[in-house]
LUMMARKOL-858968 format. One record per atom (N, C-alpha, C): atom name; x, y, z; residue number from 1; residue in one letter. Coordinates in Angstrom, 3 decimals. Each point is the difference from the previous one (the first is absolute). Layout:
! LUMMARKOL-858968
+----+----------+----------+----------+-----+---+
!  a !        u !        v !        w !   k ! r !
+----+----------+----------+----------+-----+---+
! CA !        X !        Y !        Z ! NUM ! A !
...
+----+----------+----------+----------+-----+---+
END
This chain:
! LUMMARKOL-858968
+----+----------+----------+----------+-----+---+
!  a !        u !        v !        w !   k ! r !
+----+----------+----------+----------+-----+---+
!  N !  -94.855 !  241.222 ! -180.196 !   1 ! X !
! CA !   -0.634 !    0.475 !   -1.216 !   1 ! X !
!  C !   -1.381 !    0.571 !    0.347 !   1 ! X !
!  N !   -0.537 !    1.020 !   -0.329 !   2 ! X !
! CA !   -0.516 !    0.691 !    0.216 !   2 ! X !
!  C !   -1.729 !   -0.483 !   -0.793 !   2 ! X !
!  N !   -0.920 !    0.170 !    0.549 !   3 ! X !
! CA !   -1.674 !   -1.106 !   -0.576 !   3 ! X !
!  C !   -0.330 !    0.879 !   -1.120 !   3 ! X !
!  N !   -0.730 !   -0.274 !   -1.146 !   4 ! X !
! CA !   -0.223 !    0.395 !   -1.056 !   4 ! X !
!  C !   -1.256 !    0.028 !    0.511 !   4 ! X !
!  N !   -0.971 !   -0.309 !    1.141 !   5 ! X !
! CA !   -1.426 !    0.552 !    0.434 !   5 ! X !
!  C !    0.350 !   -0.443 !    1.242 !   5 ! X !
!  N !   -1.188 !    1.110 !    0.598 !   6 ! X !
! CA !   -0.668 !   -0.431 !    1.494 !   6 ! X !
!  C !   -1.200 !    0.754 !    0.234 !   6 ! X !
!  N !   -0.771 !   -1.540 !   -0.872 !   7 ! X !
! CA !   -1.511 !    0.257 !   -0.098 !   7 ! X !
!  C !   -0.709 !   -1.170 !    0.615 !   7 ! X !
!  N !   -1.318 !    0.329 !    0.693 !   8 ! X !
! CA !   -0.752 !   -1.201 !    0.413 !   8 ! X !
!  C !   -0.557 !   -1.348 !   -0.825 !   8 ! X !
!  N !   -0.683 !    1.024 !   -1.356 !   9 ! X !
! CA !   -0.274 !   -0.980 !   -0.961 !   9 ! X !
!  C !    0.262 !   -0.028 !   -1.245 !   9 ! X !
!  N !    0.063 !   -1.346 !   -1.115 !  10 ! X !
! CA !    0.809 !   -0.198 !   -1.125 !  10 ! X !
!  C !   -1.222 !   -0.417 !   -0.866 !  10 ! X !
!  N !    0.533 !    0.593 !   -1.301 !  11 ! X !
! CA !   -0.767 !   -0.611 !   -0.902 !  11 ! X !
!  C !    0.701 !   -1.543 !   -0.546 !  11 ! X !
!  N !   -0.056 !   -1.013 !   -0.278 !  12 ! X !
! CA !    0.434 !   -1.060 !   -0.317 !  12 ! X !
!  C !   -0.619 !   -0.290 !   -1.646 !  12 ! X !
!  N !    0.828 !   -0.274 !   -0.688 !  13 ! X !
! CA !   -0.472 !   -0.836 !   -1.069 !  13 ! X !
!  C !    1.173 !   -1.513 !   -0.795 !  13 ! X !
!  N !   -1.146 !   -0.770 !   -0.621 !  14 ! X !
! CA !    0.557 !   -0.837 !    0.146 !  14 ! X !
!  C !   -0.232 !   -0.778 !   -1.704 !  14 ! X !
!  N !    0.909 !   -0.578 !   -0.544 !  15 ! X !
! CA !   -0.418 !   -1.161 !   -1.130 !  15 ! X !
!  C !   -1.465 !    0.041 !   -0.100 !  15 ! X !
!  N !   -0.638 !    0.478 !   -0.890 !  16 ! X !
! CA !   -1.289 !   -0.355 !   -0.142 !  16 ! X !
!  C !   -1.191 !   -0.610 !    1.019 !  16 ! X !
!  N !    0.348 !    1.758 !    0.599 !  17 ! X !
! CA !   -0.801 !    0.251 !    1.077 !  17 ! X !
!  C !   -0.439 !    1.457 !    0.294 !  17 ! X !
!  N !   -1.024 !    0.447 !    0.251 !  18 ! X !
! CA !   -0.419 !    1.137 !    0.343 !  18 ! X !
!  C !    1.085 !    0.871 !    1.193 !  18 ! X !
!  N !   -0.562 !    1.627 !    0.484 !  19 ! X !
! CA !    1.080 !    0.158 !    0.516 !  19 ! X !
!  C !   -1.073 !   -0.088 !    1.412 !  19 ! X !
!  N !    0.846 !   -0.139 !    1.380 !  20 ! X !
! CA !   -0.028 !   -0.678 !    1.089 !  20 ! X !
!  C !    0.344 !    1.259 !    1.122 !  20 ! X !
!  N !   -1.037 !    0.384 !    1.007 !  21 ! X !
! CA !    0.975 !    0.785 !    0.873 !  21 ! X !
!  C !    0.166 !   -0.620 !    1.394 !  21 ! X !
!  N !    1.251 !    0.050 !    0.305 !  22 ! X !
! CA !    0.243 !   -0.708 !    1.335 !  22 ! X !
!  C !    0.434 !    1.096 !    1.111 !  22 ! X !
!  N !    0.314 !   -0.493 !    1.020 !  23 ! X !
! CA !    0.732 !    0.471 !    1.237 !  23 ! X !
!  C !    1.329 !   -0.194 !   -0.035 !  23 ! X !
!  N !    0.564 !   -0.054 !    0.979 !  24 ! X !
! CA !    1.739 !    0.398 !   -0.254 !  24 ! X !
!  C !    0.226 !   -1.614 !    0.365 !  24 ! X !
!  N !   -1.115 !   -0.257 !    1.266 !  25 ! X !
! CA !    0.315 !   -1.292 !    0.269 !  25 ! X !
!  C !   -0.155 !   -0.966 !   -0.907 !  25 ! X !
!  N !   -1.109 !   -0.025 !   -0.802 !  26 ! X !
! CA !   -0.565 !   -0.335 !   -0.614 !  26 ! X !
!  C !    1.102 !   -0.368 !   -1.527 !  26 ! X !
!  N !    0.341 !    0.809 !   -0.108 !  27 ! X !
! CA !    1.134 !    0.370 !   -1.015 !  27 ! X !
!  C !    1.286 !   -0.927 !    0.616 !  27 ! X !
!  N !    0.342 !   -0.092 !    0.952 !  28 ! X !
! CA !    1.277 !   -0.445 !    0.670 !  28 ! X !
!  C !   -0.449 !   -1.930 !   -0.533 !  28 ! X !
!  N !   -1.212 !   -0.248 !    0.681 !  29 ! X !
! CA !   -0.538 !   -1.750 !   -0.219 !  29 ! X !
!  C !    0.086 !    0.185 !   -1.370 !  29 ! X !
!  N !   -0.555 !   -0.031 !   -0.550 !  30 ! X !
! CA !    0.144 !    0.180 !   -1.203 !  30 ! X !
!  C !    1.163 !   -0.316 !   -0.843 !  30 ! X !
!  N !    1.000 !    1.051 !   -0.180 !  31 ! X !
! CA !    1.020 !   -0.135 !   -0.178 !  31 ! X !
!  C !    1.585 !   -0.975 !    0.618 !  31 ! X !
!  N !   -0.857 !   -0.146 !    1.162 !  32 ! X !
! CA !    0.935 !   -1.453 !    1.102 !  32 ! X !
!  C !   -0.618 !   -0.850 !   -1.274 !  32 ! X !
!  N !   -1.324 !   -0.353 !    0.323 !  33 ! X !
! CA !   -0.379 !   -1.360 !   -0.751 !  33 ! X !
!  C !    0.657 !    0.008 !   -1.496 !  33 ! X !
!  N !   -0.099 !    0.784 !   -1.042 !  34 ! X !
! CA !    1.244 !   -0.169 !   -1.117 !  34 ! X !
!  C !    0.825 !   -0.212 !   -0.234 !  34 ! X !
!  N !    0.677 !    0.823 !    1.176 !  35 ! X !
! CA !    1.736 !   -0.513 !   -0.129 !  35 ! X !
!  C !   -0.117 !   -1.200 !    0.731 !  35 ! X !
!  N !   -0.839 !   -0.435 !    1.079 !  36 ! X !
! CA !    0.555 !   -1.293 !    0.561 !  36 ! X !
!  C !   -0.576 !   -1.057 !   -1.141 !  36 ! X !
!  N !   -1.048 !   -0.136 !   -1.275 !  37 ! X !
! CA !   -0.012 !   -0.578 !   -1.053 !  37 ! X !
!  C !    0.956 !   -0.378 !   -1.264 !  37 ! X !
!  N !    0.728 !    1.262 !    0.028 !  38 ! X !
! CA !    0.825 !    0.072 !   -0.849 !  38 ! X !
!  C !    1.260 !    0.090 !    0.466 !  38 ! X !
!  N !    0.401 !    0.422 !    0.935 !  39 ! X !
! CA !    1.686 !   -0.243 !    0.533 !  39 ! X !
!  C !    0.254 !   -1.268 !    1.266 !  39 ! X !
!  N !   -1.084 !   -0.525 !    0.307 !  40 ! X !
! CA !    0.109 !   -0.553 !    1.146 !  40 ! X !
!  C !    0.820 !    0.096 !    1.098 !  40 ! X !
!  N !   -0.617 !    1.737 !   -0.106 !  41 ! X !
! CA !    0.639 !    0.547 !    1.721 !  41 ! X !
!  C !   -0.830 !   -0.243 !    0.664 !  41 ! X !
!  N !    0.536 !    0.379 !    1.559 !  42 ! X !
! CA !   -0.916 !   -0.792 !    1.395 !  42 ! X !
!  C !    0.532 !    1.193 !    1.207 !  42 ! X !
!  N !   -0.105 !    0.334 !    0.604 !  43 ! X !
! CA !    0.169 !    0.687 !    1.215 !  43 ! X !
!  C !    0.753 !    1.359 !   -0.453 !  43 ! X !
!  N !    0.856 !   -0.037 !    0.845 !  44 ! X !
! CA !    0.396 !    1.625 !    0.137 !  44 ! X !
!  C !    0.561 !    0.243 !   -1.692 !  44 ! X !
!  N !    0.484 !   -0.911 !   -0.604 !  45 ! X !
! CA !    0.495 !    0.285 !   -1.779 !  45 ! X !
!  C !   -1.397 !    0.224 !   -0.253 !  45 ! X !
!  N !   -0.974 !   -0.299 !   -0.055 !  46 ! X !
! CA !   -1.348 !    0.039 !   -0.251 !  46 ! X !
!  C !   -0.397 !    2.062 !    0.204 !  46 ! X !
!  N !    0.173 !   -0.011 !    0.691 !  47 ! X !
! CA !   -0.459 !    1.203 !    1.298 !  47 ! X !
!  C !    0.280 !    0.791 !   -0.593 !  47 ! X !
!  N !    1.756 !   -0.168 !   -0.077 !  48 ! X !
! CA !    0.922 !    0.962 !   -0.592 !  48 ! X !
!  C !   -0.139 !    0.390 !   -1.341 !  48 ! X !
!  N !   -0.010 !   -0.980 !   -0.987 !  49 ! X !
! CA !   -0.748 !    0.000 !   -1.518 !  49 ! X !
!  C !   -1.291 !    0.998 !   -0.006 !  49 ! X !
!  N !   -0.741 !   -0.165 !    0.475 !  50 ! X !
! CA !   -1.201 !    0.670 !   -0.082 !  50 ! X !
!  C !    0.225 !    1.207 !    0.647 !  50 ! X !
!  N !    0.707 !    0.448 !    0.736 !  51 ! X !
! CA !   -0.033 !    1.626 !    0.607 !  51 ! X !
!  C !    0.874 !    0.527 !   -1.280 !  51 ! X !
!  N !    1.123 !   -0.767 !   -0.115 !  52 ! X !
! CA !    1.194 !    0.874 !   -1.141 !  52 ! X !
!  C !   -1.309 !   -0.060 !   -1.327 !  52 ! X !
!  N !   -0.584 !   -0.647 !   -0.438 !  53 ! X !
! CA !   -1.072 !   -0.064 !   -0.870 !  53 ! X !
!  C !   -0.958 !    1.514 !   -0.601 !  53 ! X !
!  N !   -0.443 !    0.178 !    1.833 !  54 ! X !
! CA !   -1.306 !    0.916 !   -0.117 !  54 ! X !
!  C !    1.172 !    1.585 !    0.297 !  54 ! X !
!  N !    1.399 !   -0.594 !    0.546 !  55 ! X !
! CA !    0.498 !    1.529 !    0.013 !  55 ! X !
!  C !    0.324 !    0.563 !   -1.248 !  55 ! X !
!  N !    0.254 !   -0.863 !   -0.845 !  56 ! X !
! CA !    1.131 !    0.369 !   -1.014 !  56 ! X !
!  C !   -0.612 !   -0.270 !   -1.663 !  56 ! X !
!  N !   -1.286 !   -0.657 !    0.073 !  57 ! X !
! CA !   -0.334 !   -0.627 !   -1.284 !  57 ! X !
!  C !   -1.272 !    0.218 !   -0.092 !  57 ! X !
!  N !   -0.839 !   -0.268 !   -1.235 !  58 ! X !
! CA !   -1.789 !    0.153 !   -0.014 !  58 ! X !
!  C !    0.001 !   -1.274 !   -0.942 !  58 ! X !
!  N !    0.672 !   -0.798 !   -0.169 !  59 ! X !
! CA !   -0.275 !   -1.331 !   -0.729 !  59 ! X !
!  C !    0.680 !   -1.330 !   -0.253 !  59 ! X !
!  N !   -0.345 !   -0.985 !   -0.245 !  60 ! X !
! CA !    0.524 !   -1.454 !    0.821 !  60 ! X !
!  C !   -0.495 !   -0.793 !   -1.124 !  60 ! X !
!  N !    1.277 !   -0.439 !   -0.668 !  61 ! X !
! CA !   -1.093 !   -1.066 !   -1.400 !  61 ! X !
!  C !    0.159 !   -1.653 !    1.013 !  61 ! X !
!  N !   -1.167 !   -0.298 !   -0.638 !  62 ! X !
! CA !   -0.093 !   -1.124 !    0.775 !  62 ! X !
!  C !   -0.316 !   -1.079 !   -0.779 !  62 ! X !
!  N !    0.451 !    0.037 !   -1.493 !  63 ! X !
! CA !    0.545 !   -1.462 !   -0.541 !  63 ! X !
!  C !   -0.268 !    1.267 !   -1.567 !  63 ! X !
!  N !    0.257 !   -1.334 !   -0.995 !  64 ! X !
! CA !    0.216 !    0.736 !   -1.569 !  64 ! X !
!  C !   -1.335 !    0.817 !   -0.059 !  64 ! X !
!  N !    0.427 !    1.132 !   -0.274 !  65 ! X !
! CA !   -1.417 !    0.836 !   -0.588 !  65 ! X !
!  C !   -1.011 !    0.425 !    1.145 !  65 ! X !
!  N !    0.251 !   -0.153 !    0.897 !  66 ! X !
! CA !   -0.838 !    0.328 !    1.302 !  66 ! X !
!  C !    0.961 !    0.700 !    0.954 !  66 ! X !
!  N !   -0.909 !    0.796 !    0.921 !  67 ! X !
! CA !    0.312 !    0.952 !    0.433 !  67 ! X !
!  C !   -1.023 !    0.719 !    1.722 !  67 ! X !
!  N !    0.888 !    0.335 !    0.738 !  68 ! X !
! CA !   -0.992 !    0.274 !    0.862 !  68 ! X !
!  C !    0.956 !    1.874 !    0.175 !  68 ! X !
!  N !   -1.274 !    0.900 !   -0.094 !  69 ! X !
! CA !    0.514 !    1.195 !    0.094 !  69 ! X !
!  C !   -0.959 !    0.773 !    1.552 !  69 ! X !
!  N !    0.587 !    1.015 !    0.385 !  70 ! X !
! CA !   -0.404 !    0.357 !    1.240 !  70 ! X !
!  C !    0.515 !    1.891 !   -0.095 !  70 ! X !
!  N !   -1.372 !    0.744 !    0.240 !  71 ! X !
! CA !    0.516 !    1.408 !   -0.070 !  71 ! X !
!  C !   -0.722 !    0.342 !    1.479 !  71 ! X !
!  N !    0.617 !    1.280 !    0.893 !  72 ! X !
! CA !   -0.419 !    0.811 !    0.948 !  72 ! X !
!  C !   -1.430 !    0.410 !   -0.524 !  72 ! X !
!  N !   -0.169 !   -0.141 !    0.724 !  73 ! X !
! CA !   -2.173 !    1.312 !   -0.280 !  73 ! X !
!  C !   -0.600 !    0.443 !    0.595 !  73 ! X !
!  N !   -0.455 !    1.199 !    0.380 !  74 ! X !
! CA !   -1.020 !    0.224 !    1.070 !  74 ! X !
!  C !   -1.313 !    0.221 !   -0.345 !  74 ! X !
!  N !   -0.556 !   -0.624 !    0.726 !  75 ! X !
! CA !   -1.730 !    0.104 !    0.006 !  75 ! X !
!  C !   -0.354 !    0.590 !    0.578 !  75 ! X !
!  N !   -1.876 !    0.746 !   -0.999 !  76 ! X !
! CA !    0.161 !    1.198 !    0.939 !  76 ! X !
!  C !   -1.381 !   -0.451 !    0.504 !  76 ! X !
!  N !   -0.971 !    0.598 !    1.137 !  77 ! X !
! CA !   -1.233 !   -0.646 !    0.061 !  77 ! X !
!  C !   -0.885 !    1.122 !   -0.708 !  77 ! X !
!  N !   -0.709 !   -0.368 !   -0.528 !  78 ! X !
! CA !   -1.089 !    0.243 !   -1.128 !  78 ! X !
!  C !   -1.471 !    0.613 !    0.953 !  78 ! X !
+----+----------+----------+----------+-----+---+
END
């Protein structure tokens, strides 16, 4: 399946929270640490979750009414 981005950095927003810009890596921890909160994955299901995640999706609810969303962005220097 083919990536819906391939960008360095993401805008993130979250449940009553401002918006956030990360790195890809940055974005990857991130999103490990959620799903391993909420699905209690661990290693390569872990890994795997989170790449099919950032290829294919821009958002991850992470209990009733909450939400963690993630878009491509480029920054430019000023």
């Amino acid at each position: 399946m083919a990536q819906l981005y391939d960008e360095d950095y993401y805008v993130i927003l979250r449940t009553g929270s401002g918006e956030e810009f990360v790195t890809r890596p940055e974005l990857d921890a991130l999103l490990a640490e959620v799903v391993a909160s909420v699905e209690g994955l661990s290693g390569d299901a872990l890994r795997a979750k989170v790449k099919h995640l950032i290829d294919t999706a821009c958002e991850y609810a992470t209990g009733p009414d909450e939400y963690l969303e993630w878009y491509a962005t480029r920054l430019e220097k000023g």
